[in-house]
C-alpha positions as CSV (number, residue, x, y, z in Angstrom):
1,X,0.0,0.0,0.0
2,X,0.8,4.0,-0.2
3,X,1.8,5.9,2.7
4,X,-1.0,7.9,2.2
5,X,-4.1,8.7,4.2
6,X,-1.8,10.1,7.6
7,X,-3.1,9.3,10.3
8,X,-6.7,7.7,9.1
9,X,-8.1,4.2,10.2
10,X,-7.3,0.9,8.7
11,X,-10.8,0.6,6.9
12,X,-10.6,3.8,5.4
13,X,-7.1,3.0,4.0
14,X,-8.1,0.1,2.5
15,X,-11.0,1.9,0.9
16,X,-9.2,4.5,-0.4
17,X,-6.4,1.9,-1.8
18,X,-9.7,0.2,-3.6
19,X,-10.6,2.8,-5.5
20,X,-7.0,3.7,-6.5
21,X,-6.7,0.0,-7.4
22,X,-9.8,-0.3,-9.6
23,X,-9.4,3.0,-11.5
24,X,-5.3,2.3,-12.0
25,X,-6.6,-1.6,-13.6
26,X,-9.1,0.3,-15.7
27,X,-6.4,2.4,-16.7
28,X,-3.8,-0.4,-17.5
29,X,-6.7,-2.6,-19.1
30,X,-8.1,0.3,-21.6
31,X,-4.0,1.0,-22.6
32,X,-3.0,-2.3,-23.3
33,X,-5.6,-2.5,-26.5
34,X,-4.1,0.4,-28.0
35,X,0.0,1.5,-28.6
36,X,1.0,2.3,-25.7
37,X,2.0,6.0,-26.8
38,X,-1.8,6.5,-27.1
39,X,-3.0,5.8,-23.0
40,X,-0.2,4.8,-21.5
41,X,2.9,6.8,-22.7
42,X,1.0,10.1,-22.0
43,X,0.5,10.4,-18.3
44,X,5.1,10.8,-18.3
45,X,6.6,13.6,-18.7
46,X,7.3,14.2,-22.7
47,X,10.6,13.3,-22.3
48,X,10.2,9.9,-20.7
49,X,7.0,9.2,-23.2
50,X,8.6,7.3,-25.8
51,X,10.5,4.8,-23.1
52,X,8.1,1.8,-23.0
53,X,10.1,-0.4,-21.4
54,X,10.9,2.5,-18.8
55,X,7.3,3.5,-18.9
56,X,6.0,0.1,-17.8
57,X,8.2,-1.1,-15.6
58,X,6.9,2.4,-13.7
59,X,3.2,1.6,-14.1
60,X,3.5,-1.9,-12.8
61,X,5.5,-0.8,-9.9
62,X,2.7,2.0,-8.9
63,X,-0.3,-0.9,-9.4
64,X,1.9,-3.3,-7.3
65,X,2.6,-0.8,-4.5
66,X,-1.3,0.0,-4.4
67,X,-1.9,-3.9,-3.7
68,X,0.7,-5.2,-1.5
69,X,1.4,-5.2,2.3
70,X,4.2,-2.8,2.6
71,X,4.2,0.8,2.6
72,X,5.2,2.4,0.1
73,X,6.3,6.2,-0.6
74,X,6.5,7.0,-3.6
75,X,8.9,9.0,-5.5
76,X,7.6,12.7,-6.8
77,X,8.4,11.0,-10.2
78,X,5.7,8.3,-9.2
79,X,3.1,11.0,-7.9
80,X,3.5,12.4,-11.4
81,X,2.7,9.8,-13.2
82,X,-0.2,8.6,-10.7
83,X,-1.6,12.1,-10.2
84,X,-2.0,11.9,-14.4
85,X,-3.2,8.4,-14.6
86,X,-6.4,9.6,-12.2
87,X,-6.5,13.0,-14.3
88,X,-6.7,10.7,-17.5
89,X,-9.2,8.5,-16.0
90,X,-11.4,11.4,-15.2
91,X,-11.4,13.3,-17.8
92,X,-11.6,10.1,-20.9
93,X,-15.0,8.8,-19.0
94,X,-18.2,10.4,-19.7
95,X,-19.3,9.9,-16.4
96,X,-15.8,10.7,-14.9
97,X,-15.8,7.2,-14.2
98,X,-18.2,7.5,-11.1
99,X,-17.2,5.7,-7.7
100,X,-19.7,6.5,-6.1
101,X,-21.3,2.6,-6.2
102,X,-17.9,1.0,-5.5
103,X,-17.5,3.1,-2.1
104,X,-20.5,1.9,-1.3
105,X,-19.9,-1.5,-1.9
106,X,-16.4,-0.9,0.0
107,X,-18.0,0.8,2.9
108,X,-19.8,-2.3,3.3
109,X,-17.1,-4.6,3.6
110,X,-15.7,-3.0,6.3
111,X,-18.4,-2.4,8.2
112,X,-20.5,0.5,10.4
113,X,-18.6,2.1,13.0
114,X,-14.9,1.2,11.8
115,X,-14.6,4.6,10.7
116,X,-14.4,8.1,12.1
117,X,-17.2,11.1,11.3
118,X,-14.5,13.5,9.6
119,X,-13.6,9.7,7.3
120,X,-17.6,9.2,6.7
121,X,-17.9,13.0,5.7
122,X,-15.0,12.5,2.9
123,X,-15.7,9.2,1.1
124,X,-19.4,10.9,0.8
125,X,-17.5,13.2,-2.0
126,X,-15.6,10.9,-3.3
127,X,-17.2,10.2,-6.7
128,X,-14.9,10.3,-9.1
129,X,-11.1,10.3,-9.7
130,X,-11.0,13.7,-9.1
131,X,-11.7,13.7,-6.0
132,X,-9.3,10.7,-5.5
133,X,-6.3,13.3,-5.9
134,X,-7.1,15.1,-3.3
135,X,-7.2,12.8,-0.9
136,X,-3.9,11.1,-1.6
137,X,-1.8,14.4,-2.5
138,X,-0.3,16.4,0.2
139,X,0.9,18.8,-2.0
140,X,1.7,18.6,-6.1
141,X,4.9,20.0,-6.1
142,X,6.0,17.8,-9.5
143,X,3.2,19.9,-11.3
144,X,5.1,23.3,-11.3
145,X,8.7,21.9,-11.1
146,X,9.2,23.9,-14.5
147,X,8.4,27.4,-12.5
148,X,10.2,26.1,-9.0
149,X,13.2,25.6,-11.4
150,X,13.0,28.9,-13.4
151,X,12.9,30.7,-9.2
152,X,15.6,28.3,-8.5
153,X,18.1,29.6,-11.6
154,X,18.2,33.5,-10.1
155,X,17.4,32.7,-6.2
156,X,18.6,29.0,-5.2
157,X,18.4,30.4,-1.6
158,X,14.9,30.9,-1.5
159,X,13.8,27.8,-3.1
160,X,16.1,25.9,-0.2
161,X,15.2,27.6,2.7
162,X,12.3,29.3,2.1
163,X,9.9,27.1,0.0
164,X,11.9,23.8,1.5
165,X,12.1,22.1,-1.9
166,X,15.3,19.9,-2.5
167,X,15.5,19.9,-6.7
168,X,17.5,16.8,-6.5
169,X,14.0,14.9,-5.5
170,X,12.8,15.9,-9.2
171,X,15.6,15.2,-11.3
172,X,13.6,12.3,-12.9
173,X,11.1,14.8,-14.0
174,X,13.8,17.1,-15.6
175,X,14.3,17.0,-19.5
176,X,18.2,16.4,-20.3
177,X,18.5,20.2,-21.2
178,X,17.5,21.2,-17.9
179,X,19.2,18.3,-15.8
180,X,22.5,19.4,-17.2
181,X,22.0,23.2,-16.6
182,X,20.8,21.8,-12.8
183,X,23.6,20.3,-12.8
184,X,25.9,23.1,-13.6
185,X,24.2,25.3,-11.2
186,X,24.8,23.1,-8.4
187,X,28.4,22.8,-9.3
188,X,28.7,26.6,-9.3
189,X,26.7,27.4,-6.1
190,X,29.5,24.4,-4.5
191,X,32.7,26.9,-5.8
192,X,30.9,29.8,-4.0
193,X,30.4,28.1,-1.0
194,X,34.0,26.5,-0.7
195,X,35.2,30.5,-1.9
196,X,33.2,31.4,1.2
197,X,34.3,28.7,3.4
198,X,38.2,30.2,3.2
199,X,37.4,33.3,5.2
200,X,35.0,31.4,7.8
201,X,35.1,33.5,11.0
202,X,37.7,35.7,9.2
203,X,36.2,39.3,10.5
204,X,39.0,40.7,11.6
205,X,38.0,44.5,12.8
206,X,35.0,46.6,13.4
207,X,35.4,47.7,10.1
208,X,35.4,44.6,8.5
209,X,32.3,43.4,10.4
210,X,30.1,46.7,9.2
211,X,31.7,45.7,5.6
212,X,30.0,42.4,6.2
213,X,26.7,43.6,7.2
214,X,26.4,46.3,4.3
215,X,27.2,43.3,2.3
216,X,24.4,41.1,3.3
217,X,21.9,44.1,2.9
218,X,23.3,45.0,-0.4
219,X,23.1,41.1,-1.3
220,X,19.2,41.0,-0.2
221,X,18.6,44.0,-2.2
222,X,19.7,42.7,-5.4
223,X,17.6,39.4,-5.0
224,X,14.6,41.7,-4.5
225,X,15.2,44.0,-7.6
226,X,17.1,41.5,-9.9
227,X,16.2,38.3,-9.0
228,X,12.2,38.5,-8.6
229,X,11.9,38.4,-4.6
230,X,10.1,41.4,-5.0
231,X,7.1,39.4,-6.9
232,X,6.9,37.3,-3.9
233,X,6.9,40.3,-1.6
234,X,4.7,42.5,-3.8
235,X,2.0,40.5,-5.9
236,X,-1.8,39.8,-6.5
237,X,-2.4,38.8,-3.2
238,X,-1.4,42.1,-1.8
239,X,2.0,43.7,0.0
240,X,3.8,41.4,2.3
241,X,3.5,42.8,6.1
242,X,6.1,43.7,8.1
243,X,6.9,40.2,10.0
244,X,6.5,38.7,6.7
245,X,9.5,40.4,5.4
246,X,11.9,39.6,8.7
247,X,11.1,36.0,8.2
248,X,12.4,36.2,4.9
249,X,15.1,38.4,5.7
250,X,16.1,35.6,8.8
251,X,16.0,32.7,6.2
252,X,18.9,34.8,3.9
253,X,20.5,36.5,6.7
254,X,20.7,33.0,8.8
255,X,22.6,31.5,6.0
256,X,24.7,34.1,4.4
257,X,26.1,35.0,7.8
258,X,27.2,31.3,8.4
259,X,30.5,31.8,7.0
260,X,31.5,34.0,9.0
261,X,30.3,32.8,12.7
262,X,28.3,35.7,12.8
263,X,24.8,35.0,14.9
264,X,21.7,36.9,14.0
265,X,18.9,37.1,16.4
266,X,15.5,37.9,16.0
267,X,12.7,40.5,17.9
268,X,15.8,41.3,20.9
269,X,14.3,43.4,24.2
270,X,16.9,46.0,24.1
271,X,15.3,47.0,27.4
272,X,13.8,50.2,25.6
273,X,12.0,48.2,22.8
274,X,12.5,45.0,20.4
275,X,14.6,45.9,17.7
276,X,14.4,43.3,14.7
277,X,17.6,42.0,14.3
278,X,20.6,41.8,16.5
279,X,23.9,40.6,14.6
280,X,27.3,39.9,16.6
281,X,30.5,37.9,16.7
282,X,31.3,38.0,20.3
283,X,31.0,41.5,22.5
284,X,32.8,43.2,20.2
285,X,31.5,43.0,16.9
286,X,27.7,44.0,17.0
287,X,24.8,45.5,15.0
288,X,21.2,46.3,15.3
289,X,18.7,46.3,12.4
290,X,15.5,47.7,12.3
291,X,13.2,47.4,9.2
292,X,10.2,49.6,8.5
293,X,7.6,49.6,5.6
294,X,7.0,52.7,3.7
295,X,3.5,53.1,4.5
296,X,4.6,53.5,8.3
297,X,4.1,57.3,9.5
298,X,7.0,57.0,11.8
299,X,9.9,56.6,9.8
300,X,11.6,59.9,10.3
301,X,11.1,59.1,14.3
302,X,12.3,55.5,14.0
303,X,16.2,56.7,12.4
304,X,16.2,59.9,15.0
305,X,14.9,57.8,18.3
306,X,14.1,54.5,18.0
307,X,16.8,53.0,16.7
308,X,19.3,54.9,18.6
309,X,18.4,54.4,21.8
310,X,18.4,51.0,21.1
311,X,21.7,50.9,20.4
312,X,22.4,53.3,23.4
313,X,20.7,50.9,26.1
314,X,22.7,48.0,24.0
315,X,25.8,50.1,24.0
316,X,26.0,49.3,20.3
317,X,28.2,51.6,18.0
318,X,26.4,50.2,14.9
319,X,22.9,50.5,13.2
320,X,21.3,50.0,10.0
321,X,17.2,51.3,9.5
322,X,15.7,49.3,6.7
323,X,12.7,50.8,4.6
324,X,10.9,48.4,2.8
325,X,9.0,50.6,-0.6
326,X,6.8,49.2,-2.0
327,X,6.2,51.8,-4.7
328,X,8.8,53.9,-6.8
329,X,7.5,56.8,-5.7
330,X,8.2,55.9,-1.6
331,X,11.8,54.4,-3.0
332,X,12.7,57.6,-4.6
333,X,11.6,59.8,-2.2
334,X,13.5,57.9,0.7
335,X,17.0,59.3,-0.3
336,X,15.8,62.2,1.9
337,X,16.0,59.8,5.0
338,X,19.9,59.0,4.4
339,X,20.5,62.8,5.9
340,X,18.5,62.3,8.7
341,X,20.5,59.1,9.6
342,X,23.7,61.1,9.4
343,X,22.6,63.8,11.7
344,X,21.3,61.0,14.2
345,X,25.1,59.9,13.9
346,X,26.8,63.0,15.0
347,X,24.2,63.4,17.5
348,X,24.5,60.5,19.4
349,X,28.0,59.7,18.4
350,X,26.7,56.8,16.9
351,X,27.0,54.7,13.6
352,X,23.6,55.2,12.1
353,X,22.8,53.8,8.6
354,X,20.2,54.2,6.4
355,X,19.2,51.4,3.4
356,X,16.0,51.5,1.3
357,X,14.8,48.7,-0.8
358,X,12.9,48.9,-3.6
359,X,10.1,45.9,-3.4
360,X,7.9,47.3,-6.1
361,X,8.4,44.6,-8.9
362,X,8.6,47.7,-11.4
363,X,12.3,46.5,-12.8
364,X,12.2,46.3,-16.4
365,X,13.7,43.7,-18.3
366,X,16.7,43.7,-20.3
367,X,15.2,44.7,-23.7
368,X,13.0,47.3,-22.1
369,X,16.0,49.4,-20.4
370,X,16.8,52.5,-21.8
371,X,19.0,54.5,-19.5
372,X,21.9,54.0,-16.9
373,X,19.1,54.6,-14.2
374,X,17.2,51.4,-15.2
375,X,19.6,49.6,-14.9
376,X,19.2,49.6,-11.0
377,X,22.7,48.5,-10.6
378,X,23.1,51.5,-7.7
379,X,24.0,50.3,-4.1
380,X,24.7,46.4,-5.5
């Protein structure tokens, strides 16, 4: 059997593994009367369609999984291809191939009161393969592997981290063009990180540690503007929020500050507030980081109060105040807030920094750009 169905009874299981059984023989049966690229080749990806032998050997092992004792998990290759044969099902049948007789007649079989309320409630709409999906799909990752790998080739980070997807758990579904440009990715992001590996812990001033924090804020920057972060941050669905960003920000900070035994900390009580971010190497390299959003009325007060007595009651020398734009308008205005940073430095003889960050999604491409300014290579 599938390790599907977490968590539900026995008799449900063996219900569900029924159905999947009698509409994966009705699938096998109709496709053995015709060539096999007809029915059977065509719920693989196009570059595996033209492997019968491969293709088989596949479909026998998903049918045999369905019917034995074990457990099976299946590969996201095998979802693929079983997620299509119950699409293919549906869809050829004019009735959609109805289950609804055949969950009766397994219901039965098992008898009243093996089964919970919540499992009685869901086989009463299951009716047809469609429905079948749902049930035994956590998620359907191998559907959009061609748009997780398209994020993957500008922001590998995110996809990693972020979205927790591990690309070398869909190789199988990858056509040899893209396996080999995976491929070469990997091999390049594996230089960068043994470049990065050589200076490990290798801060070796105060100078050097601000160097590295501008870095990583420069770094997060470009991902947003260039490499389509901003789209996450800024889409249909509306602006990201405040704490969305800092968990995002965490996720990249977390790992590009690895290297160099740096420890970032989130939401610290600086004993006059929580600042966002707290970033040290021991006592004597620290910053503080506090992000805003440009629809927040107290930006001007957070660069000339908040964040500097924050890093007075931390007795920090160093701070950066993030603004977060999410139009062009707010982005190009901000430059106005870089003066008022350097008068809070002088003020409080303090090391007060000021970044914005563009999360509009209003980059043009390539062929659109027209002048030096579009280019948006400033502060990279």
């Amino acid at each position: 059997m599938l390790n599907i169905c977490s968590g539900s009874s026995k008799g449900f299981n063996k219900i569900i593994h029924n159905l999947l059984d009698l509409t994966v023989q009705h699938f096998l049966e109709v496709g053995s009367n015709l060539e096999y690229e007809e029915i059977l080749g065509s719920v693989f990806p196009s570059h595996r369609q033209g492997d019968q032998e491969f293709g088989m050997k596949i479909l026998n092992k998903i049918y045999r999984d369905i019917n034995d004792n074990f457990v099976h998990q299946l590969t996201p290759f095998e979802e693929y291809v079983l997620y299509h044969i119950l699409d293919f099902v549906y869809e050829s049948s004019e009735d959609g191939f109805c289950l609804k007789d055949s969950v009766k007649t397994f219901y039965s079989k098992i008898g009243d009161g093996k089964l919970s309320i919540d499992e009685l409630r869901l086989l009463t709409i299951i009716r047809t393969p469609e429905d079948l999906k749902g049930v035994c799909f956590e998620d359907i990752d191998f559907l959009d592997i061609g748009e997780i790998f398209e994020l993957y080739k500008t922001n590998p980070e995110f996809v990693n981290g972020f979205l927790h997807i591990d690309l070398e758990d869909f190789i199988d579904l990858m056509p040899e063009d893209i396996l080999l440009e995976f491929e070469n990715i990997k091999t390049d992001l594996q230089k960068e990180d043994t470049e990065i590996e050589k200076i490990k812990g290798n801060v070796n001033d105060k100078e050097n540690f601000y160097e590295i924090v501008g870095q990583l804020i420069r770094r997060f920057n470009r991902y947003v503007v260039h490499n389509k972060v901003s789209t996450v941050l800024n889409n249909k669905l509306g602006e990201m929020s405040e704490k969305g960003i800092q968990v995002i920000f965490y996720m990249y900070a977390n790992e590009f500050l690895k290297p160099y035994d740096i420890v970032i900390q989130r939401e610290l009580d600086t004993g006059r507030g929580i600042v966002d971010f707290h970033l040290s190497q021991g006592r004597e390299f620290q910053a503080l980081l506090e992000f805003k959003l440009d629809s927040n009325r107290n930006v001007v007060e957070g660069i000339n109060y908040q964040l500097p007595i924050y890093l007075i009651s931390q007795e920090i020398e160093y701070g950066v105040f993030i603004l977060i734009c999410y139009s062009e308008k707010s982005y190009n205005d901000s430059k106005k807030f870089c003066d008022d940073a350097q008068k809070a430095s002088e003020k409080y003889q303090k090391r007060v920094n000021f970044y914005s960050i563009d999360a509009s999604a209003k980059a043009k491409t390539g062929s659109n750009i027209k002048t030096d300014e579009e280019m948006r290579l400033k502060d990279q």
